[in-house]
ROMARDREN-128370 format. One record per residue (C-alpha): x, y, z. Coordinates in nm, 4 decimals, decimal comma. Each point is the difference from the previous one (the first is absolute). Example, Ala and Ser with C-alpha at 12.3 -4.5 7.8 and 13.67 -1.06 7.14 Angstrom:
        px        py        pz
    1,2300   -0,4500    0,7800
    0,1370    0,3440   -0,0660
This chain:
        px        py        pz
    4,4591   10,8700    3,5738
    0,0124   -0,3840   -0,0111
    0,2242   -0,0045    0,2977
   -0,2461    0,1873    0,2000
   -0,2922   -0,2175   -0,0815
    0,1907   -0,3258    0,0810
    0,1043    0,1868    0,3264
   -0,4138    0,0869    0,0697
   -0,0268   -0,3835   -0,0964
    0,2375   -0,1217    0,2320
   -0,1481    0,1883    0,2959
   -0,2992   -0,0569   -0,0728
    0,0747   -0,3907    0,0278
    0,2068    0,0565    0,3595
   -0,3076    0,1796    0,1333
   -0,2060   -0,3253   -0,0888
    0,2299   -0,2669    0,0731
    0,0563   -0,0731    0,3707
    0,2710   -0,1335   -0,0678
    0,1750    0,3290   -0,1233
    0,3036    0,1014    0,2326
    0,0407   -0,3432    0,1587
    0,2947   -0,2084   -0,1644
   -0,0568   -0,3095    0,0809
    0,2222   -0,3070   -0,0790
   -0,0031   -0,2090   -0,2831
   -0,3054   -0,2967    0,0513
   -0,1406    0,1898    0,2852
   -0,3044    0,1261    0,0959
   -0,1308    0,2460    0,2902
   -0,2370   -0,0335    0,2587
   -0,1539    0,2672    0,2134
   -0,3457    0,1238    0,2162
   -0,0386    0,2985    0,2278
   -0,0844   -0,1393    0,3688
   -0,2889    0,2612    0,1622
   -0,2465   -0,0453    0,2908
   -0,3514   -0,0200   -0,0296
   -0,0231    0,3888    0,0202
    0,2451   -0,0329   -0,3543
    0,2770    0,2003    0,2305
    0,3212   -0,2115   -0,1007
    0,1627   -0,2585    0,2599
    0,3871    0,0670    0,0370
    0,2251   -0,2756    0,0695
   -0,2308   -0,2788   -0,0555
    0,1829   -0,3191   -0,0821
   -0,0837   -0,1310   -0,3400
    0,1467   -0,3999   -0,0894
    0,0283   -0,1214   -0,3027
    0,0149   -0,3483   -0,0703
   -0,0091   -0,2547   -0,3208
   -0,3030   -0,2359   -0,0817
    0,2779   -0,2507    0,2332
   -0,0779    0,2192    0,3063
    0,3934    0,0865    0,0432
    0,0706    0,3519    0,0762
    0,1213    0,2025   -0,3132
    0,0118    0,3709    0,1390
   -0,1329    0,2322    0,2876
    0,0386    0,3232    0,0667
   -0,2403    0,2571    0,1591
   -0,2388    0,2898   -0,1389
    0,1303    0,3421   -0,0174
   -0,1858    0,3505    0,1441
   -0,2393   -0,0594   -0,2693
   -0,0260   -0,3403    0,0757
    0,0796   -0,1062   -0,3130
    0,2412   -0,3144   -0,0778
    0,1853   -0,0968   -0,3192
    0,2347   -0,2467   -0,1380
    0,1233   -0,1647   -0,2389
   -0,0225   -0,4275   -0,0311
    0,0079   -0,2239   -0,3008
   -0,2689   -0,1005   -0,2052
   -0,2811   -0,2634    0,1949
   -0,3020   -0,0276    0,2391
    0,0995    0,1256    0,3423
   -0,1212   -0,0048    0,3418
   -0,0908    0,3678    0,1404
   -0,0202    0,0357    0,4050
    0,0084    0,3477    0,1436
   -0,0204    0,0501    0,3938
   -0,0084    0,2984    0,2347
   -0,0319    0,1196    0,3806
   -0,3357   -0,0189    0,0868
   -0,1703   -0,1422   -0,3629
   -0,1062   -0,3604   -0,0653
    0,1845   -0,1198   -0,2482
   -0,0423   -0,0014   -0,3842
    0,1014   -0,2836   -0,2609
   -0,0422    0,0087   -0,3585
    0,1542   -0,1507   -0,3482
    0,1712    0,1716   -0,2807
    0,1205   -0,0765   -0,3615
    0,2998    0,1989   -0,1026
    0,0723    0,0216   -0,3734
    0,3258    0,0232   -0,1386
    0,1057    0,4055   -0,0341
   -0,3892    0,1094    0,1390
   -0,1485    0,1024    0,2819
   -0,2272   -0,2131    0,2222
   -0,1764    0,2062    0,2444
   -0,2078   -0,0766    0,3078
   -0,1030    0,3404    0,0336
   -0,1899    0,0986    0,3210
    0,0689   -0,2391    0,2582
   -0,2226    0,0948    0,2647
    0,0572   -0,1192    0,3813
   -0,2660   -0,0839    0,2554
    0,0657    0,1064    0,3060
    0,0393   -0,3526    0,2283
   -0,1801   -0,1004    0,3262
    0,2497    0,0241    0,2868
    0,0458   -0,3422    0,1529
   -0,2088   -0,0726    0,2748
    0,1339    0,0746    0,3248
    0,0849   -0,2095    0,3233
   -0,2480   -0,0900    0,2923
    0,0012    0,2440    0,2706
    0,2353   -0,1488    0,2799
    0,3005   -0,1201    0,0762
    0,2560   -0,1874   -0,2741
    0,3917   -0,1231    0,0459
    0,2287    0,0096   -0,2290
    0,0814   -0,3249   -0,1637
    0,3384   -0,0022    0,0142
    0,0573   -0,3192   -0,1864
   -0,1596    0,1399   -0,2905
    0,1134    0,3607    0,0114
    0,3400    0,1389   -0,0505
    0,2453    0,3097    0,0836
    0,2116    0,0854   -0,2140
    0,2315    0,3150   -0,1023
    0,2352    0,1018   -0,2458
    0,3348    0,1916    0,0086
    0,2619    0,1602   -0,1812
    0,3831   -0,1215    0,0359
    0,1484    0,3501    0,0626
   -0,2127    0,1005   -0,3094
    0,1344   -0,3814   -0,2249
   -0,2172   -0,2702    0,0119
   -0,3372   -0,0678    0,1951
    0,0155   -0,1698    0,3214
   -0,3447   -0,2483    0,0631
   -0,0710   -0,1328    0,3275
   -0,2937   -0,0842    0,2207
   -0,0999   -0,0493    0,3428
   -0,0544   -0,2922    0,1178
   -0,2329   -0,0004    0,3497
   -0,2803    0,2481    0,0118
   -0,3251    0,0513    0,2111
   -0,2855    0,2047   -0,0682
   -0,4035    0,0355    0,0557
   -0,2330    0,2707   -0,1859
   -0,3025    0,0947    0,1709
   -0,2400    0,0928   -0,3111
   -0,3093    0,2295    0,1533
   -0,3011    0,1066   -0,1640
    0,1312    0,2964   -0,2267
    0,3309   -0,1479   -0,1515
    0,1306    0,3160    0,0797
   -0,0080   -0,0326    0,4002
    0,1803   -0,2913   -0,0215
    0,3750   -0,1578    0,1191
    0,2264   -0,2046    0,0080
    0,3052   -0,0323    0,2407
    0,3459   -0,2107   -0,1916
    0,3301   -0,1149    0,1826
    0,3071   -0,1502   -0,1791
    0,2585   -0,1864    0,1501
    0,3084    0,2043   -0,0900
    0,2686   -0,3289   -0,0150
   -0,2454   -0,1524   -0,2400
    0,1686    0,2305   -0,2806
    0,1096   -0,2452   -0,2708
    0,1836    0,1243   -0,3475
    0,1506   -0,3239   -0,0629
    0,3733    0,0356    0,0836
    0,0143   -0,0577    0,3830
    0,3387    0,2556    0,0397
   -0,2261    0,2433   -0,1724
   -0,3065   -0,0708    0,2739
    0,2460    0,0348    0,3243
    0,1059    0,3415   -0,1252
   -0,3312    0,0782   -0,0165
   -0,1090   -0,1085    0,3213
    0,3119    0,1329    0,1653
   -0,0044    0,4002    0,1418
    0,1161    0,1332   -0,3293
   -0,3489   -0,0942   -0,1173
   -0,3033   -0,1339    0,1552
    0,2072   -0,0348    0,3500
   -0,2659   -0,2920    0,0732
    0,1481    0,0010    0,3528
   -0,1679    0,3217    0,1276
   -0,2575   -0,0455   -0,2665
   -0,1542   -0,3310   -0,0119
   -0,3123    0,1424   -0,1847
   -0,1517    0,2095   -0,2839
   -0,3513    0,0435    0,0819
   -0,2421    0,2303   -0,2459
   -0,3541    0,0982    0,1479
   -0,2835    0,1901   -0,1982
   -0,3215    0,1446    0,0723
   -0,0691    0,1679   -0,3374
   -0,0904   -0,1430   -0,3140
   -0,0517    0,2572   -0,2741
   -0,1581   -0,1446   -0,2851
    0,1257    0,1884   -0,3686
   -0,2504   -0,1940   -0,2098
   -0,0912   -0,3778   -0,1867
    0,2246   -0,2258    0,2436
    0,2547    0,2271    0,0609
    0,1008    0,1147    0,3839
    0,2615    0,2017    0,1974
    0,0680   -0,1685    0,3230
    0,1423    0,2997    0,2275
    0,1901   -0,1184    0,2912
    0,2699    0,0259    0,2841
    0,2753   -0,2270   -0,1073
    0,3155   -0,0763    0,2850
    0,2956   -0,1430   -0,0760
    0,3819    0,0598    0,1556
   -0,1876    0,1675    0,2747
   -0,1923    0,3145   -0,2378
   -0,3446    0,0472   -0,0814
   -0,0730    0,1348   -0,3249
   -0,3314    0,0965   -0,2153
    0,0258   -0,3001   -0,2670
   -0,2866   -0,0475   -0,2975
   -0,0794   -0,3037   -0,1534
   -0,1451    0,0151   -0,3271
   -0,2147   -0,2929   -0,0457
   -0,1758   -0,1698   -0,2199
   -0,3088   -0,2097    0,1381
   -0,0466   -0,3589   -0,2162
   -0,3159   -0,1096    0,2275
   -0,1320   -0,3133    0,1215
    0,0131   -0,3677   -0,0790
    0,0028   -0,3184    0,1431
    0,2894   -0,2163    0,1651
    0,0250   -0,3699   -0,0715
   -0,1810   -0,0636    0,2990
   -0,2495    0,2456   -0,0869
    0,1316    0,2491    0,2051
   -0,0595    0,3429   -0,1286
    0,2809    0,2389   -0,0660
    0,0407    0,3188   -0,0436
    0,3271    0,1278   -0,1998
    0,1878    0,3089   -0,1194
    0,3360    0,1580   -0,1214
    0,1595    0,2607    0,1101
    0,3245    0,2513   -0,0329
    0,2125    0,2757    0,1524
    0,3432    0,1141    0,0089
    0,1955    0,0695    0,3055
    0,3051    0,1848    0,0696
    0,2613   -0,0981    0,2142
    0,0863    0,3179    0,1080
   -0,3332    0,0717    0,1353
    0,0700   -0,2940    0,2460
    0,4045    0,1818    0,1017
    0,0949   -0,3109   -0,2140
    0,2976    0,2360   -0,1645
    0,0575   -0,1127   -0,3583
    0,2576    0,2976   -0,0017
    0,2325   -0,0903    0,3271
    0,0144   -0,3971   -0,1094
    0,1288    0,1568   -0,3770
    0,2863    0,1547    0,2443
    0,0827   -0,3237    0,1683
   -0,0014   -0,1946   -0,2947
   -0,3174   -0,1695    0,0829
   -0,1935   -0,0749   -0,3249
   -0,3235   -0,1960    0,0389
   -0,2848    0,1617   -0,0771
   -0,1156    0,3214   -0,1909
   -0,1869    0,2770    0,1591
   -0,3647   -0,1026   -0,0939
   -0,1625   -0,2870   -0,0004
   -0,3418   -0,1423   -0,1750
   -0,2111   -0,2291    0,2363
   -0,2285   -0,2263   -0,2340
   -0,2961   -0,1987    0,2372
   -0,2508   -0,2325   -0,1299
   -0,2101   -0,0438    0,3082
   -0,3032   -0,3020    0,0422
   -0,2267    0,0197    0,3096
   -0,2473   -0,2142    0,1480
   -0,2746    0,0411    0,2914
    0,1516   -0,0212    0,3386
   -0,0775   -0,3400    0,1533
């Protein structure tokens, strides 16, 4: 008889403490809030930072389907910043009690303002303050980084951002990963074959907008002499001002490519004993534009 009422007692106190279930570490605390929109539907994968009253960062992590987050930190004030896709982002402070729970609760996002967009007309790429970069697997060991180092381009913005283009050619014996043996291969006909190929050139003429700042620039990308359907998935980081008061227009952007789409055959170099490069490659761009002078 007394064992069952202890055992009511005891489940009684788990069903009130919120706390019950989580074993958490001697001269710890936890820390958690539910991330939602301004509908209250949760926000998945939002990126929530925690930092000490010293602004260093402690933990990060993101929300789950629910969007809820959770973790454990030791006892203090903390820093609370939680960012997502598309949201303005939300900061807050929290005091986390040894063995308790301190919880934001609802953290509701506001959907942010896209950045304001470029002039209509005609703007270069500013080469000296943009980059191309990619990254590649060593026959599936460690990541290869290079860059390339000449590039040309102009973007003609029109009225409806969607109508514009924007027309990009890369000098192919530019390619620079550092080791010059390395780049030669790479420029030689097992590879880029720079020869026949001096260029890479990517045109588009659609600009698909998926919401807040984020784009997908569809276009015809050549390189080793094929044309292929490439998507860039970009982020736009709009305008500011140059030292000379220039304005400047900027974004980031990302795809993969893969060689064999270009008859660059991973497999036949394997059988020669040719080991460069993997398969796929990630091409990283952070790309600044000015008006055309």
């Amino acid at each position: 008889m007394f064992g069952r009422l202890l055992g009511n007692q005891r489940n009684r106190l788990q069903r009130t403490n919120p706390l019950a279930g989580i074993r958490t570490p001697p001269h710890a605390g936890v820390l958690s809030c539910r991330v939602v929109d301004p509908v209250n539907e949760p926000v998945t994968g939002a990126e929530v930072t925690v930092g000490d009253a010293m602004g260093r960062r402690v933990v990060a992590g993101g929300t789950d389907p629910y969007g809820l987050f959770l973790t454990m930190v030791p006892p203090g004030e903390y820093r609370i910043a939680v960012a997502a896709e598309g949201y303005a982002p939300y900061r807050a402070t929290a005091l986390v009690g040894e063995n308790s729970l301190a919880s934001l609760g609802d953290v509701t996002l506001q959907v942010a303002q896209p950045p304001e967009p470029p002039a209509p007309g005609d703007w270069d790429v500013d080469a000296a303050h943009s980059s191309i970069g990619f990254t590649a697997r060593h026959i599936g060991l460690a990541r290869i980084h290079g860059r390339f180092n000449s590039f040309a381009g102009v973007v003609r913005i029109a009225e409806r951002m969607e109508q514009s283009a924007m027309h990009v050619v890369i000098d192919a014996s530019s390619i620079d990963t550092g080791i010059r043996m390395r780049d030669d291969h790479l420029r030689s006909a097992d590879f880029l074959d720079v020869q026949r190929f001096p260029a890479l050139e990517f045109y588009s003429d659609r600009f698909v907008h998926k919401g807040g700042s984020r784009w997908a620039v569809v276009g015809a990308l050549s390189l080793h002499g094929v044309t292929r359907t490439v998507t860039l998935d970009t982020e736009y980081l709009g305008l500011g001002n140059g030292v000379e008061g220039e304005t400047r227009a900027a974004c980031r952007a990302t795809t993969e490519l893969h060689r064999d789409d270009f008859t660059i055959s991973w497999q036949s170099m394997l059988a020669r004993g040719i080991a460069a490069v993997g398969p796929s490659i990630r091409v990283d761009l952070d790309v600044q534009i000015v008006p055309k002078s």
